[in-house]
C-alpha angles and dihedrals in degrees: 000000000000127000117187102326098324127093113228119199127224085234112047122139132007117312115234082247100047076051092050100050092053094056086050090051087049097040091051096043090047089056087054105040097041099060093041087056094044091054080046096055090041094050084050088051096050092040077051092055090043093058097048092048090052091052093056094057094057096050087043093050084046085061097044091056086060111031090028086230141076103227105073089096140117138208100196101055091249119130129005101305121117107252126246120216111241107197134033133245083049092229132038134022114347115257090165129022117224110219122173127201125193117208131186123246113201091352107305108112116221094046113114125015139200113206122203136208106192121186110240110253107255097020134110104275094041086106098039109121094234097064107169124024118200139187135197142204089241088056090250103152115195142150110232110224080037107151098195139003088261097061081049089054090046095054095040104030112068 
């Protein structure tokens, strides 16, 4: 067909179908991709949160070498006490907030600690499974809300 000098094909452009049919390929490969980022970003928090409760042991266990108790610690950078990190990641905006809680053992006070890493409400990790992840001066890891030791090995495995 010729109109006015140009030469116009039957086929020329993208069919509503061949359209179609792209949107379907995205939007597939988009279900699949989204969640599997989203397991990824959370992995990357709580590995985050792990890192900053391990810090604080060892800052905690520091302390304990030289006042013999854990509980000689801020969290606000006054006095002589080492410092603890309160939020993790360390800078930025909190996903998870660091608490530390000094218990007695036979008695003396200061001598074991749990240390919790609990999600912000209303951030990006408040519905993770593994809530709250804790730490203590024995090594024992643990989440708490946990369900399994699987769901332990989860939030703390990988």
């Amino acid at each position: 067909m010729y109109y006015r000098g140009h030469r116009y094909d039957a086929h020329s452009g993208m069919t509503l179908i061949e359209l179609m049919i792209v949107v379907a390929i995205i939007g597939i490969l988009s279900a699949i991709a989204y969640p599997n980022y989203t397991q990824y970003v959370q992995r990357g928090n709580r590995a985050e949160a792990r890192s900053v409760l391990l810090e604080n042991a060892q800052i905690l266990e520091r302390n304990y070498t030289t006042a013999n108790r854990y509980d000689a610690v801020n969290s606000d950078g006054t006095g002589g006490a080492p410092t603890i990190l309160i939020q993790s990641p360390k800078m930025g905006n909190a996903i998870y907030d660091i608490t530390v809680a000094a218990a007695a053992v036979n008695g003396v006070a200061g001598q074991a600690f749990t240390l919790r890493a609990t999600p912000v409400v209303g951030g990006p990790m408040a519905a993770d499974a593994c809530e709250v992840i804790t730490l203590t001066n024995t090594g024992l890891r643990g989440a708490v809300g946990a369900t399994s030791a699987a769901v332990v090995d989860q939030c703390w495995g990988r």
